[in-house]
Structures are given as C-alpha cells and as structure tokens.
N, C-alpha and C positions, 0 to 999 in steps of 0.2 A: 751388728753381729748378735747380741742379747737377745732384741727383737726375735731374730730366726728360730732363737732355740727355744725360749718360751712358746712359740706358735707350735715347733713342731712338738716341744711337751705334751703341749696342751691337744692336740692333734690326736699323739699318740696313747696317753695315756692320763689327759685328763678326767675323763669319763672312768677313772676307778674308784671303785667303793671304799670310802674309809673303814680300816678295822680295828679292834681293841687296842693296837700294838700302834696307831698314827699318832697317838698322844704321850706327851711325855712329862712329868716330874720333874722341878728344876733339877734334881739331882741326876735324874737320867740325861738330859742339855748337858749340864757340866761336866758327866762322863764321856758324851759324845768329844763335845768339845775337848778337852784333854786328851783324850786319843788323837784326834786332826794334828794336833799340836805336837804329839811324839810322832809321827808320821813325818810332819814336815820339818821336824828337826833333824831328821836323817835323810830327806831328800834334799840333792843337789840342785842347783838352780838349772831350768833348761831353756829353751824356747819353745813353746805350746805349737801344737800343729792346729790352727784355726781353720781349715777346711769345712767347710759341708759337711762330709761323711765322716771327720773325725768330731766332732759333734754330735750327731746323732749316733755314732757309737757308744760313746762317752754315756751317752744320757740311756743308751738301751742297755748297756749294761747294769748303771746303776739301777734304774728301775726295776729291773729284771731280778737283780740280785736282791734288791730290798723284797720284792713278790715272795721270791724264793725261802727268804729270812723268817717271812709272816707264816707263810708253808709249816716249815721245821718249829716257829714257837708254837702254835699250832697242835702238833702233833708232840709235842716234848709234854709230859704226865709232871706229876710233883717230883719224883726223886727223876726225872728226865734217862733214864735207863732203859724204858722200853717205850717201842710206838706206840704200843697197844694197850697202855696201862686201861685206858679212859674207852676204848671201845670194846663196849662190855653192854649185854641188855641185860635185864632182867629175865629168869624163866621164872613161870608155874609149874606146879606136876600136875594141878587142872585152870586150864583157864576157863573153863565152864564158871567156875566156883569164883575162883580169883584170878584176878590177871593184875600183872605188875610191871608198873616203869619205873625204869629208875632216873630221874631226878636230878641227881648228886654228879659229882664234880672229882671226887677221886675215890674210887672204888675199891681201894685197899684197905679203906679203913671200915668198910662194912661187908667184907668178903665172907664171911661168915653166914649161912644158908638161917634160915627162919623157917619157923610154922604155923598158920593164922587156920582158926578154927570160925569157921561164923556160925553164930548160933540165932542170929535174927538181923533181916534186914530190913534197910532206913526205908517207913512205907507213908508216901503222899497222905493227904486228908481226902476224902471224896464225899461229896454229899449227893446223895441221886434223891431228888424229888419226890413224892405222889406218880405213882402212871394211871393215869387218865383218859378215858374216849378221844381221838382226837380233833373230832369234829363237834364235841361237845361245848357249851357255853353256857361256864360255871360263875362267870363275873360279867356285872354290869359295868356296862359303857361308863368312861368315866377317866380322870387321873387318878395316879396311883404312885405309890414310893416305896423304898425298904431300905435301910442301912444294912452296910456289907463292914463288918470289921475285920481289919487286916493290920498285923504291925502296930496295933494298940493308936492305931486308927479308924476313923470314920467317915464311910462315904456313902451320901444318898443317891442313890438314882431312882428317876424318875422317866413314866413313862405312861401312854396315854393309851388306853382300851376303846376300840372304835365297833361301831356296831356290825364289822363287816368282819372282826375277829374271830376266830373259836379258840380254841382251850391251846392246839399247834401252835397256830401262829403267834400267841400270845407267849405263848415258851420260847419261840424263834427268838420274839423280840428282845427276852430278859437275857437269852444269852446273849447276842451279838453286843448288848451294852456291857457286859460282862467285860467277852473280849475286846472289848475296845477300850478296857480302862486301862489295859497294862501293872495291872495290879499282881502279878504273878500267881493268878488264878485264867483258866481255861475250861471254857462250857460248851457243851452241846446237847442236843434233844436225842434221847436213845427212845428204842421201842421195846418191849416184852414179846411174848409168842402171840398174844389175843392183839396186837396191834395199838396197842394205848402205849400213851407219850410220856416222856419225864423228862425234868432237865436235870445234867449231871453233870454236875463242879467240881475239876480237881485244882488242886496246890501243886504248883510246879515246885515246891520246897518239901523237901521233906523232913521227919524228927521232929522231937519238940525241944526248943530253944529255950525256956521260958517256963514258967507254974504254971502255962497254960494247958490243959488238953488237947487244946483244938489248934490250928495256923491261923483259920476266921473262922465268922459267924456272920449269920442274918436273920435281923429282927423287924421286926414292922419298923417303918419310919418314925424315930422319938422329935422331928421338927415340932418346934412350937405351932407352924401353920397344920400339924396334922391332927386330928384327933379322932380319938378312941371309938371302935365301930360302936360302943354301948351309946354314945352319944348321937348314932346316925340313924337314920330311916332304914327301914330293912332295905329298898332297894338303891341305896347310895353305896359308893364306892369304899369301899377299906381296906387298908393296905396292911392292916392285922388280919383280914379275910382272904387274901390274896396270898400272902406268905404262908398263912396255914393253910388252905386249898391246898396249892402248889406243890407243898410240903420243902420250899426252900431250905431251909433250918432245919432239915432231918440228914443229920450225919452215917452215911454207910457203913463208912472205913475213918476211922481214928489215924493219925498221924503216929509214927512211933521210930526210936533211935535203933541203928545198929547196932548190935550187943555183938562181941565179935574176940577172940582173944591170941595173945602174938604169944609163943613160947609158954603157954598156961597161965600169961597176965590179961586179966580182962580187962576191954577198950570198952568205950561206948561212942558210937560218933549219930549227928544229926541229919547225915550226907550216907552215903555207900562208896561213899570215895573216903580215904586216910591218909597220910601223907607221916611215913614215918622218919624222925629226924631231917628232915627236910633232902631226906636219901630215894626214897621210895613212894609211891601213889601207889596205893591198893584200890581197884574196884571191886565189890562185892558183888555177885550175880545170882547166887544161889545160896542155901543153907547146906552146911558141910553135914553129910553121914555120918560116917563113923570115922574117916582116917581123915587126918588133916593136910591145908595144899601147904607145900613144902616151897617158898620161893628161895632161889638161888642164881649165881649169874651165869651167861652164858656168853662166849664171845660172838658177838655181832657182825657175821662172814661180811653184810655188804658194808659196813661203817669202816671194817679192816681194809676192802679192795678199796673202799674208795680213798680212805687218806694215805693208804701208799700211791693208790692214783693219782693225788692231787701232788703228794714228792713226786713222783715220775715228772710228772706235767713242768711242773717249778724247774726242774733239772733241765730238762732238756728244751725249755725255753732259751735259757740262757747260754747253752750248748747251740744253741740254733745260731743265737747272737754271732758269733765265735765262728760260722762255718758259712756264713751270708757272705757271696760275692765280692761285696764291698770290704768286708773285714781284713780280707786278706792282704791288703797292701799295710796293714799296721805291723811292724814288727814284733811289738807288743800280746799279737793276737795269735803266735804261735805258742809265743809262754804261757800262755792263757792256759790256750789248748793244752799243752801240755799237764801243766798244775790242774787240772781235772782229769786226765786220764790218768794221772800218779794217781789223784783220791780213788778212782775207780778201779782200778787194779789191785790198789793195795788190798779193797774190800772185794776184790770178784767172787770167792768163795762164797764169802757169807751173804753179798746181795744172790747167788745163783740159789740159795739154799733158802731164799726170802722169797723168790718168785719174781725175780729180778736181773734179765740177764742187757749184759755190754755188746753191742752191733761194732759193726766194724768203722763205724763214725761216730763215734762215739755215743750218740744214741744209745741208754738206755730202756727195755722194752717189759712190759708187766706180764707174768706169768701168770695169769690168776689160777687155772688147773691147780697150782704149785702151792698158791696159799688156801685154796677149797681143801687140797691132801691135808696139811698142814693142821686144818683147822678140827677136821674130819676123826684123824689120827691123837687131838692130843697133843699134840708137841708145837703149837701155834704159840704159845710163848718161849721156849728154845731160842724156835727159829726167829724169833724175834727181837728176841732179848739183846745180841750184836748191833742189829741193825741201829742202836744209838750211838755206836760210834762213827758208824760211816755222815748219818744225819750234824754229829757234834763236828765233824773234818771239814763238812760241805756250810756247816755253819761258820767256823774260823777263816774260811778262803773267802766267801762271799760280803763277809766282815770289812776285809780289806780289799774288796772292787768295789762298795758302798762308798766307803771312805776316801778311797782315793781313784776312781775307773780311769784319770787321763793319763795313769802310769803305764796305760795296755798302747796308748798310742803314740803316734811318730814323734815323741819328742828330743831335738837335737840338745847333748848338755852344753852347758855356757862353759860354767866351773864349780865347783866341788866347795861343799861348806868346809872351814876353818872346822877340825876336829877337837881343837881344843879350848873353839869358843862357839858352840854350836845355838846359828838363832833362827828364828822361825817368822814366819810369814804366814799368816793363818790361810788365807784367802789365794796362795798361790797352788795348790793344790786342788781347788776346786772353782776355777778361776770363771768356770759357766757351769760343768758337767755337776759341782754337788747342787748348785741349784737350793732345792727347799731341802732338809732332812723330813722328808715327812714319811719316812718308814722307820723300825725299829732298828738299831745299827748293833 
C-alpha cells in the first residue's frame, strides 16, 4: 500500500521547488508535533478507508493545502495586516537623473520620500594614445614589452613587430592583448577626421579607491632582460620608444567619484550606483540642474495582480480538489466544501471590493479592472487592508487539512476515546496521507 502512495507522490508532486518556508527549526518540529498530538487526542479511533482514490485524496489535499500555506506566508508583510505592505517600487520624479529600486524588505520603515541632488558623476579613466598615419612605420622590426599596472599590480606583455607591420596593425595588436587579459581594462583603435589611428583604453571601474589618481598606468617594460633604449643602437628595438611613440601612458580622462547628496548630506561614492541602508540602489545618470529628483514609493500595479493572482491560484487548486469526480463519494468532501464556502461568504463583500468575485462553484475569479481602479484612485490600501483577514481564515482551515486531510475521508468510527483519560496515537492520524511534513504547517 506505502509503495503506491509514494509513487504517486512522487508522480504527482515530486518535481516541486523547495521554498524558504520547507525548513524548519527544532522549535518549529516540536510545534508541529504538538499540535498532531492535540488533534489526535480528540480524535476517535476509526477504520481508515484504504482505497486508491482515498489515498490520493488524502495526499492532494495535503499538498495542496501546504502550496496554498507558502501562498499566504508569502504574501503576509511584518505586522501581516495587509497583502500589499511589500508590493511597493520605488519612483523618481526624474528617471533621467536618477532612477531607484528598492531593495528592502519592509517598506514601512522607510516610507518617508528623499531628495538626492547629483553634483558629479563616477567617470572611468581613458587613456587615448598619439593618432598616427596609419600606414606609417614608426618602429623597427623587433620584440617589444610595456608593464600595464592595475590593482597595485604588474603585468608585462610582450609582443613581436614583423616587417610586414605599420603603425594599424601594430595598435590592432597591443589592443587585442589588452583585452584578452581580463584585467578590467577594454581597448580599441579609434580614428580622428584626417584618418590617423590611436589606441584608446578605458577602465571598466570607475572613482578613485585609493591615493591613487589613476585606476592604471603603463610604463616601458622595468624586466631585468629589458633595457634602456640609451643603451641601444639607434635602430634596435625599445619598448621606452614604443610606449612614448604610441603615447600608451597619455591619460585623456582622469577617474573620479560621485559627489552627490541625500536630503542636503553629502555622499561621495566610487560607483554611480548607492545603495542606501541596504533599502534603496540609486543609479546616477546625469547631473541635477537646479531642482532635485525626489524619490518616493509607489505601489507596484503588476507585483499586486500578481500575488493576488498567485492567492486565487492557491485557492482554487484546492477547491478543484474538493469538486473532482472522484472526491465525491467521500463524505467528508462535502464538509470540506462546505467549510470553504462559509470562509467565502463570510468575506464576499470585501473580497468583491478586492477585485475578487465567488462563481457559482465555488471558484473564485480575479478582477483585475477592479484593482487597476483601485490602484489608479488612491484607495489600493483600503481595499486591501481586510483582505488579511480572509487570507488569516483560509490560513487557520488549511492548518488543519495539513495536519490531519484523512478526516475529509470515508472513515467508519470503531469507538470514542475515554474523555476522562484521553490518549493519543501520534501516527494514527496520518497513517500514509501526512507522509513527509515538508511544507510550513
């Protein structure tokens, strides 16, 4: 019998993603546990309906109800009062200027709007070359080196001048060794209006980190095997001749930090990205004029349809459970039914007024028009605000088809525990159907 229901477990709903809520805390185990245990202190002894199809009820409901539990934690905020505490973006009043995410995790506690003024932004190093004839040939044939420092390091490269070179293709070369060292430098050969060549290296970093001025530099090769062109024949190769030619080492653009300030406090960042109290990312794009961008939040129309969409979804899964062919020879599955149409009824007002309307099978259906108005209007937390009670009702019912789902089915009673010495059986309550607890209860 085991065998069967594991298979169709595994069948049915092995292939689901574990989420934050599958682990648990010994303390969370021992609460679990202890609930089983008032449960089956109050349950009568029965005879289990072993069927097939009471089995795979047993197990779609639980799982179903566990889905639905991850659903509503989910969507439950810190003080769990509204769906919508945490679906919230971030606005600018320019995203030209600045543009902002928000980050953060509960949004009440930095609801209060900000002003960031930029007065300078975080700009790369660029070195552009000498521009040069490009079919000219300013160096003799020969090898050649230059240290490139980066990160208060040093790297030589080395590269060999053939007589079939010009001044081009000798630039082609220095840059492709460039980018191929992954050193967070990127080079290419630009031209002027007169058609002459340079190579031009920028820094994928930007700011200055450090009492440096620069991100790098490049100097003639300092190897012991190199030495000094005063020591060379005029037409021998030097790689102090080649760097000065070329003008590698002639810096265009200077690196420099973002100067930028939140509420009239001046920042200074390395980046054009900020990240305030680990609430906010700022991108900087441009320097502010005269008026400053004002960020502040704004509710997130598709992050709202979508986690009421994901309730809807959760709900009427387990409603489907409940209304399957098969279900219906359980006795059990009209109670069911029932105990969800009391929760639905009791809230119909306020899920209608959510964008949330009851079908005549219990299917509930999403309004979106209803929460665009909602949202459009202003009154998107109102309307929202209720909606944690209906979510805390469908949390407390599903509680108890987790813990115990073979109460929904054909069970015949034997006899009635002793009220005045009431004992428990941990394991007759979920005697296949609780299976693993691997959802949050």
């Amino acid at each position: 019998m085991i065998s069967n229901v594991y298979r169709y477990y595994l069948s049915q709903y092995g292939t689901r993603a574990n989420s934050r809520y599958s682990t648990h805390t010994p303390s969370e185990l021992k609460k679990i546990s202890g609930k089983i245990l008032k449960v089956n202190s109050l349950t009568p002894f029965y005879k289990l309906d072993l069927s097939e199809d009471a089995q795979k009820y047993a197990i779609d409901l639980k799982e179903n109800a566990d889905e639905l539990s991850k659903i509503i934690y989910d969507l439950s905020s810190s003080n769990d009062s509204s769906i919508i505490d945490y679906e919230k973006i971030a606005d600018s009043t320019d995203e030209q200027i600045v543009s902002a995410h928000y980050i953060g995790k509960d949004s009440t506690l930095c609801a209060n709007p900000f002003q960031v003024e930029v007065k300078q932004l975080a700009e790369a190093q660029i070195n552009t070359g000498n521009f040069l004839p490009q079919k000219s040939m300013l160096v003799s044939t020969g090898a050649y080196s230059f240290d490139l420092n980066v990160s208060n390091l040093t790297y030589q490269f080395e590269f060999n001048v053939e007589t079939d070179d010009n001044t081009k293709s000798i630039q082609d070369k220095i840059s492709r060794l460039i980018n191929r060292s992954n050193l967070g430098l990127t080079s290419h050969v630009t031209t002027d209006s007169l058609d002459n060549s340079a190579i031009e290296i920028n820094s994928e970093s930007t700011g200055i980190s450090s009492l440096k001025s620069t991100i790098f530099s490049i100097q003639p090769s300092s190897s012991p095997d190199s030495e000094d062109s005063s020591d060379k024949g005029k037409d021998e190769p030097s790689s102090n001749h080649i760097v000065s030619i070329l003008g590698l080492n002639r810096t265009a653009q200077y690196p420099a930090n973002a100067i930028f300030s939140i509420d009239g406090v001046e920042h200074s960042s390395n980046t054009n990205n900020y990240i305030i109290n680990n609430n906010f990312e700022l991108k900087f794009s441009k320097v502010t004029a005269q008026t400053p961008v004002t960020i502040s939040f704004k509710n997130d129309t598709d992050a709202i349809v979508e986690s009421i969409s994901h309730l809807v979804d959760g709900y009427n899964k387990i409603i489907s459970v409940t209304s399957n062919e098969n279900s219906s020879k359980f006795i059990g599955n009209e109670k069911l039914k029932g105990e969800f149409a009391n929760i639905s009824n009791a809230y119909n007002d306020i899920l209608k007024r959510s964008g949330i309307e009851l079908n005549d099978v219990g299917i509930i259906e999403l309004n979106k028009g209803t929460i665009l108005d909602s949202v459009n209007d202003g009154t998107i937390s109102d309307t929202f605000g209720n909606l944690g009670k209906f979510k805390n009702a469908l949390q407390y019912k599903i509680e108890s088809i987790s813990l115990n789902p073979m109460n929904y089915v054909n069970n015949k009673i034997v006899s009635y525990k002793n009220p005045q010495k009431p004992s428990t059986t941990p394991y007759h309550t979920s005697l296949y159907s609780g299976m693993m607890f691997n959802g949050l209860i």
